[in-house]
C-alpha positions in Angstrom: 10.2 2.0 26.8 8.5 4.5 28.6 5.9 4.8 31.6 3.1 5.9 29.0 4.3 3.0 26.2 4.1 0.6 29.0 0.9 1.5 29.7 -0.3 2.1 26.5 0.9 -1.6 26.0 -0.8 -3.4 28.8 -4.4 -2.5 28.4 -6.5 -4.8 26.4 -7.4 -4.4 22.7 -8.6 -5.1 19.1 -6.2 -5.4 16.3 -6.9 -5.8 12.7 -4.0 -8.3 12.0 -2.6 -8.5 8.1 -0.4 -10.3 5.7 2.9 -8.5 4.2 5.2 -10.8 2.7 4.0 -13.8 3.8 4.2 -12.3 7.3 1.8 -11.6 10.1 1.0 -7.7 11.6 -1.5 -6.1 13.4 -2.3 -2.8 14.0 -4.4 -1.1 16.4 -8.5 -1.1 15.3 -8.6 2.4 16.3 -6.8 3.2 13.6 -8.6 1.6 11.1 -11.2 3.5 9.3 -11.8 1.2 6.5 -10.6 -1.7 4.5 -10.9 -2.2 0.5 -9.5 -3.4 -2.4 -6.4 -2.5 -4.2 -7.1 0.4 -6.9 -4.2 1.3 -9.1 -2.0 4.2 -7.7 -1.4 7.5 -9.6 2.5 7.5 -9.1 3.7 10.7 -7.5 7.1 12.3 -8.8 10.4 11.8 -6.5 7.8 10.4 -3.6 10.0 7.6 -1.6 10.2 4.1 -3.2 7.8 3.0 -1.0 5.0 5.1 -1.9 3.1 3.5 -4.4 1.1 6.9 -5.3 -1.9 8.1 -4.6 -5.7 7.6 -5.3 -9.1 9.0 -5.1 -11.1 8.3 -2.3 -14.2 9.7 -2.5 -13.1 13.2 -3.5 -10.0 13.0 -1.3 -6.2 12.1 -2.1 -5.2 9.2 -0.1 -1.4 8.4 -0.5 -0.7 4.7 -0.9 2.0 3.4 1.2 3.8 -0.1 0.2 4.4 -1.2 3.8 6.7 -4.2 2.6 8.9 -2.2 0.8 8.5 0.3 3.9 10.1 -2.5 6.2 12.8 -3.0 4.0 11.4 -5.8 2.1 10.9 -6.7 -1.1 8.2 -4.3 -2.7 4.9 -5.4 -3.6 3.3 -6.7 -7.0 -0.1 -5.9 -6.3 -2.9 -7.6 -7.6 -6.9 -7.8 -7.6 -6.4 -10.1 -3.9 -4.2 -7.0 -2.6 -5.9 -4.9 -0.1 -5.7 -1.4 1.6 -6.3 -0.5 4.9 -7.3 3.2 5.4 -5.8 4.1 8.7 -5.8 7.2 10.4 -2.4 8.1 11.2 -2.5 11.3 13.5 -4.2 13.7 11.5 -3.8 12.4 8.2 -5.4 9.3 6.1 -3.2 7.0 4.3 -3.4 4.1 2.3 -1.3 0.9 3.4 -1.0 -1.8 1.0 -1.4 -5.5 2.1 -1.5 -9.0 0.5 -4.5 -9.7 2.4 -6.7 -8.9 6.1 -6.6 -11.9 8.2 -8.9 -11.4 11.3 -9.8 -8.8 14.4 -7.6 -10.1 17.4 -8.9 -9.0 21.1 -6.1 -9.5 23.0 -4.9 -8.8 26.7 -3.0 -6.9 28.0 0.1 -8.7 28.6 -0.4 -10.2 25.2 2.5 -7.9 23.7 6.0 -8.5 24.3 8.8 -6.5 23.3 10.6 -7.1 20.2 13.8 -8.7 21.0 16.9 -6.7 21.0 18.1 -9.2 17.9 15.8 -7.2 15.3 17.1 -5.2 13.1 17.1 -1.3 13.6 14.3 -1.1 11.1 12.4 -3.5 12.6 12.5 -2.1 16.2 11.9 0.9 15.0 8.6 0.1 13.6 7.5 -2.7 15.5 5.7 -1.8 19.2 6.2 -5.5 20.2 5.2 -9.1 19.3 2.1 -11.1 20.1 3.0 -14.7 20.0 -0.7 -16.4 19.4 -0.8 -20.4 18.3 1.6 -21.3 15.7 2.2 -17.5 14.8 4.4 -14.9 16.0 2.7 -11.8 15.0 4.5 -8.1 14.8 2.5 -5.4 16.4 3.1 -1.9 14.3 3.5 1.4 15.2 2.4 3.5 12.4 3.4 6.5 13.5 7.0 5.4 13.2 6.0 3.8 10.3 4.6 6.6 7.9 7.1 9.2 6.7 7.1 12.6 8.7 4.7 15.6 7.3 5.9 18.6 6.0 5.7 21.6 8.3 3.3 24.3 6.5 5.1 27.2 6.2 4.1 30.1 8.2 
């Protein structure tokens, strides 16, 4: 990890914590720009299998990202209960399908720990750290890592 992740990780903040296969995330509030419910995604051709398609959002195209099957789980079966999360994910909105929004955690700053070396490749790769609250153990993403790379424009 370096100097600036460490940082990064030890300042307090909100996090919109989610469900994804029975399973507890979070991501960072600031990333959030809204939450609604699942609309039916216009499939796009040869997209990746977890990218469920896209959809209009208020005059915009907003790709749907199935971030189950993203982590390597099984995809989802969405339904009316489903939810999206409109994050902004460096300069670009996308859709991330969930089975549901929990809560808003405000957590310290030594709140995150890092994943443990036993996780898959995957998960360390997507996963900033873990946030052990209560009863739950809850994964902290990184959704830069987690969104597929842009095309470069070409010149």
């Amino acid at each position: 990890m370096t100097e600036q992740e460490t940082d990064d990780m030890s300042a307090a903040r909100e996090l919109v914590s989610f469900r994804v296969s029975g399973q507890k995330y979070c991501v960072d509030i600031m990333s959030v720009r809204e939450i609604r419910g699942w609309t039916p995604a216009t499939p796009i051709p040869h997209a990746p299998p977890f990218v469920r398609g896209v959809i209009n959002l208020r005059g915009a195209v907003l790709p749907i990202v199935d971030l189950a099957a993203r982590l390597g789980l099984d995809a989802t079966e969405p339904t009316a209960r489903h939810a999206i999360i409109v994050v902004q994910v460096e300069h670009q909105l996308v859709g991330v399908l969930v089975e549901s929004v929990s809560d808003i955690l405000s957590i310290g700053g030594q709140s995150v720990q890092p994943t443990p070396e036993v996780a898959s490749e995957a998960e360390n790769g997507f996963v900033r750290g873990v946030i052990a609250m209560e009863e739950e153990m809850i994964r902290y993403i990184d959704l830069v890592k987690v969104m597929p790379p842009t095309r470069s424009k070409a010149a």
